[in-house]
Backbone bond lengths (Angstrom), bond angles and torsions (degrees), N, CA, C in turn:
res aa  C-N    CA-C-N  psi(-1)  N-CA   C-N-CA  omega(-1)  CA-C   N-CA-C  phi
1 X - - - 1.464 - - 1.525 109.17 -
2 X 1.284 113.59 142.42 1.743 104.51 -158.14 1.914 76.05 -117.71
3 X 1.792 94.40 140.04 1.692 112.85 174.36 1.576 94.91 -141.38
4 X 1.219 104.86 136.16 1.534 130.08 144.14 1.485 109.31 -84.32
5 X 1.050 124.47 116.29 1.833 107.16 158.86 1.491 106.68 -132.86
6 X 1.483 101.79 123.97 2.117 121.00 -169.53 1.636 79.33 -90.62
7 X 1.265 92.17 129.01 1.575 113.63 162.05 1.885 107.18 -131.63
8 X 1.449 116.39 154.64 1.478 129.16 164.34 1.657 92.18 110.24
9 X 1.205 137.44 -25.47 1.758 105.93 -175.12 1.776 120.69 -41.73
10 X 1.128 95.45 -146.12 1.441 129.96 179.65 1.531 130.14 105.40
11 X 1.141 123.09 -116.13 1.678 137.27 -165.60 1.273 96.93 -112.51
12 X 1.832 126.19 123.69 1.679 115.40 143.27 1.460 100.98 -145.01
13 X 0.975 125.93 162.81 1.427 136.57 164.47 1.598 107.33 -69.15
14 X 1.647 96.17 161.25 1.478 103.20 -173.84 1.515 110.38 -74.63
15 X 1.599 126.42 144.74 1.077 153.74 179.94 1.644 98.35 86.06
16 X 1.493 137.96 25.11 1.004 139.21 -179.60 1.642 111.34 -91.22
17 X 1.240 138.02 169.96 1.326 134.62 145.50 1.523 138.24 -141.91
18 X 1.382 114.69 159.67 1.302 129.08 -170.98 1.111 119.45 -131.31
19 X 1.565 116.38 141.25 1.835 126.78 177.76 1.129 98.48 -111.73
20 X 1.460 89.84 105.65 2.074 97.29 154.95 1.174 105.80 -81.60
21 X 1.509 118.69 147.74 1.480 138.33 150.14 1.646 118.72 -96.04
22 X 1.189 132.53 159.30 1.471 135.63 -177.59 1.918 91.27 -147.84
23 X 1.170 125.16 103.03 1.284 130.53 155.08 1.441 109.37 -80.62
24 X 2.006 101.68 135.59 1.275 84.93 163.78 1.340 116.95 -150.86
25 X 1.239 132.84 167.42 1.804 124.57 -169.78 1.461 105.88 -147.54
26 X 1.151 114.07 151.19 1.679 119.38 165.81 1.471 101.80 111.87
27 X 1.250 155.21 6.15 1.394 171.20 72.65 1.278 142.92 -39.16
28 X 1.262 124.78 137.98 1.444 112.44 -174.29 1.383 128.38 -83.67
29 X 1.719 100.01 64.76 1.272 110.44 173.48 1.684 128.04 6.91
30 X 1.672 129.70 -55.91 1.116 108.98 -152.13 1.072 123.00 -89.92
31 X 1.923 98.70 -9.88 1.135 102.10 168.09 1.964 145.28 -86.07
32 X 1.348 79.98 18.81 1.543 108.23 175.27 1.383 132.24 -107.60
33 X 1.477 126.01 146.57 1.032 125.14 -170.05 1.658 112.33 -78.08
34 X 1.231 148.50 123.62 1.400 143.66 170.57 1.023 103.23 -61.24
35 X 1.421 115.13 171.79 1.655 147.10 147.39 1.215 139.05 171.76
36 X 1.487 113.54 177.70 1.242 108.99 162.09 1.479 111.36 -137.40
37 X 1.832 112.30 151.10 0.906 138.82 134.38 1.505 129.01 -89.46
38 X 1.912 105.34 165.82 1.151 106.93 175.79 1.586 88.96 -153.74
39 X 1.411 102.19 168.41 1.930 136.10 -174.91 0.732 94.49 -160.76
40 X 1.442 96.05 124.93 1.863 133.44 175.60 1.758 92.27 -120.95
41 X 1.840 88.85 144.99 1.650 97.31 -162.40 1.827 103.78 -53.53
42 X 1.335 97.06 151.97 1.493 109.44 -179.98 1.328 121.66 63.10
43 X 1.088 130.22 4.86 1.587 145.71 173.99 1.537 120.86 -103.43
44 X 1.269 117.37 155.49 1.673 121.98 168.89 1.419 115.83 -70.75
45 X 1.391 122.07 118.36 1.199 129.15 161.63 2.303 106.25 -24.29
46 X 1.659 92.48 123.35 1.286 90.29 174.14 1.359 122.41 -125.88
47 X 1.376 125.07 135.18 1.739 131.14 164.59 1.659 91.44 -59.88
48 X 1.696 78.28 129.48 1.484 99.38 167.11 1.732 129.05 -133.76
49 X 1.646 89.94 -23.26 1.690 93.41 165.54 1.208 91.14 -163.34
50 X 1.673 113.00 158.88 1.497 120.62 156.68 1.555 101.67 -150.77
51 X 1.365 86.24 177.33 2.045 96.64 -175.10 1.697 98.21 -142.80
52 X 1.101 115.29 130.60 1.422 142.23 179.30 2.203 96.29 -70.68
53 X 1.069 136.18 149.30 1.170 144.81 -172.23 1.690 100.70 -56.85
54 X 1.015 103.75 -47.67 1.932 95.12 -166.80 1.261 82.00 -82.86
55 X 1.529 160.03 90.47 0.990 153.03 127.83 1.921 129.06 46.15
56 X 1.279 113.01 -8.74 1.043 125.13 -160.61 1.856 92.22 -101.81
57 X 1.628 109.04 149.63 1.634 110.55 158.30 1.542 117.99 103.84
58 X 1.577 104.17 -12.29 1.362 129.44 -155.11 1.900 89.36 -41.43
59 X 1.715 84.82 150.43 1.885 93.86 171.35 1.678 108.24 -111.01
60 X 1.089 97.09 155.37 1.244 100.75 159.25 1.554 128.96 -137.36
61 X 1.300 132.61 170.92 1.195 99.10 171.88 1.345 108.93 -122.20
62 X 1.781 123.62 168.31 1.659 121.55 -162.95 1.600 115.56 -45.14
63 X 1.235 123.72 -39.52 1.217 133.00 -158.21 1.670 101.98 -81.14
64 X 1.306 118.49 -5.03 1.833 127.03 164.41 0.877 118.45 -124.88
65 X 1.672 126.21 -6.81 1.555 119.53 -172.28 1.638 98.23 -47.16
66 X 1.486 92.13 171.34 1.906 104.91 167.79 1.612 114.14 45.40
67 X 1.646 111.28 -7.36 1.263 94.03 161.05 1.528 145.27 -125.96
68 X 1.544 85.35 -10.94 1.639 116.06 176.49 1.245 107.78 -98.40
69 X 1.342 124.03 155.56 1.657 124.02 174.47 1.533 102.77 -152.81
70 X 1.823 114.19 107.44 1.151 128.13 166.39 1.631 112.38 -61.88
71 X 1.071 136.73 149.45 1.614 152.24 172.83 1.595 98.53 -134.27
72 X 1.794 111.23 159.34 1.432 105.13 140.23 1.224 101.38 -146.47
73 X 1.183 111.88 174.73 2.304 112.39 -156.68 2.255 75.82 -141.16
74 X 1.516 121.62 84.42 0.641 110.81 169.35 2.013 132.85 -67.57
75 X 1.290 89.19 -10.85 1.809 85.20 164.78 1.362 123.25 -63.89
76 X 1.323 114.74 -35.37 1.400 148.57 -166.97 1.598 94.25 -81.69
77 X 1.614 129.15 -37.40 1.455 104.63 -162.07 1.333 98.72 68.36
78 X 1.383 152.44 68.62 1.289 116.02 172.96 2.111 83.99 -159.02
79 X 1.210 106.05 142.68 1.836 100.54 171.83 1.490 91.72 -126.70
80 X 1.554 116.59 132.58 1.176 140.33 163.01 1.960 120.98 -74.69
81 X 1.356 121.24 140.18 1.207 126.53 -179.71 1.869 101.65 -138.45
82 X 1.651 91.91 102.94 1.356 92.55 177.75 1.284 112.62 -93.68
83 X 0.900 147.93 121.27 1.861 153.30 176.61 1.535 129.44 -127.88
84 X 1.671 86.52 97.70 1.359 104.71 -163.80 1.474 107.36 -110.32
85 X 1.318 125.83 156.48 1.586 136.19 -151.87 1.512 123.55 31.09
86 X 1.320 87.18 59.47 1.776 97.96 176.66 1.156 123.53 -63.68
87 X 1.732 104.44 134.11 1.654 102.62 174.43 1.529 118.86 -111.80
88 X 1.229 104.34 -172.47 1.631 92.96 -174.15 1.492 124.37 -73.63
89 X 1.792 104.13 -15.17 1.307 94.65 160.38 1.607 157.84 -107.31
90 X 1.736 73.86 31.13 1.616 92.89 -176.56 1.951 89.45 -100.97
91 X 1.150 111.60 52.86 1.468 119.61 172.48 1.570 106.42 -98.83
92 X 1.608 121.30 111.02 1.378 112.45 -175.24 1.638 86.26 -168.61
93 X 2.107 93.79 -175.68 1.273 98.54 174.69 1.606 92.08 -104.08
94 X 1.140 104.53 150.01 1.964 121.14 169.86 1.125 106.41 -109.35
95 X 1.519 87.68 138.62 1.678 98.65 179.40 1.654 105.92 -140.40
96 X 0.967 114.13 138.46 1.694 116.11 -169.05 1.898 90.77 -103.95
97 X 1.503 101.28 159.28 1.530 121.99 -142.77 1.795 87.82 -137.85
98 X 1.585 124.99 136.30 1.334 137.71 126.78 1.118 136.70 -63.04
99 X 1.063 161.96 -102.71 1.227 149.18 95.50 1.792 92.93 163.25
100 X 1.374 93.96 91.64 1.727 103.68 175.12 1.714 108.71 -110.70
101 X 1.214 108.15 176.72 0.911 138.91 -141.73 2.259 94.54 -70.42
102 X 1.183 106.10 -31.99 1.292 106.44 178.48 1.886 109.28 -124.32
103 X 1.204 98.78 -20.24 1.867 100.30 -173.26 1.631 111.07 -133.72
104 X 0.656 120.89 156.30 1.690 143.31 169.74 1.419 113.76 -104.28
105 X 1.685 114.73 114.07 1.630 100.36 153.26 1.371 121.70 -142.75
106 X 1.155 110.96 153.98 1.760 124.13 -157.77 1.693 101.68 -119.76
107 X 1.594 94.98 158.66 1.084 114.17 -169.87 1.445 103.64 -85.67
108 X 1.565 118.02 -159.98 1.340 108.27 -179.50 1.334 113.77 -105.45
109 X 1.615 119.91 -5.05 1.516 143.73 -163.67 1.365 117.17 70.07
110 X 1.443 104.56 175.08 1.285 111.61 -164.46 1.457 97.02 -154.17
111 X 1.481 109.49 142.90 1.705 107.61 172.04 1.420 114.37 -109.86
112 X 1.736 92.86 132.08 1.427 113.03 172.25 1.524 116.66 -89.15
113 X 1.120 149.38 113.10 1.300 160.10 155.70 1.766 125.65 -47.64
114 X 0.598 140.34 59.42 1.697 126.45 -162.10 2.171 93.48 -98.91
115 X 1.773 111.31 109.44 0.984 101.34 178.10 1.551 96.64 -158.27
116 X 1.366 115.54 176.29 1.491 112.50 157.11 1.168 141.91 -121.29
């Protein structure tokens, strides 16, 4: 049975930060690309970072550069989302991404808060 599960959101004030984790099992992880997305109410679900298997190349996109930093700890199965100097509009649900070679699978999300 293949699970994503995003753990670490919740509540911080702006310029604060948080590490999401996304564990995952039931696929052969390494050969997949990680990530994350997020949706903030009334908006399109958005790519915001991913990491290629050897860890190297990672993307990001403008609206996180310089402040987010994807990892993955492939023994662990597990991709890290560090998010540091949060603003209020990186307020959404996150959802971490597989993305192999024939299928896609997602977590269930998690909400990040950025307020004061």
């Amino acid at each position: 049975q293949v699970q994503l599960v995003e753990s670490g959101g919740g509540k911080v004030q702006p310029g604060g930060s948080l590490r999401l984790s996304c564990a995952a099992s039931g696929f052969p992880w390494t050969y997949y690309v990680v990530g994350w997305f997020r949706q903030a109410p009334g908006k399109e679900r958005e790519g915001i970072s991913c990491v290629p298997n050897n860890d190297n190349n990672a993307y990001y996109a403008d609206s996180v550069k310089g402040r987010f930093t994807i990892s993955r700890d492939n023994a662990k199965n597990t991709v890290y989302l560090q998010m540091d100097n949060l603003k209020p509009e990186d307020t959404a649900v996150y959802y971490c991404l597989g993305a192999g070679p024939s299928q896609n699978y997602w977590g269930q999300g998690i909400q990040v808060t950025v307020s004061s």
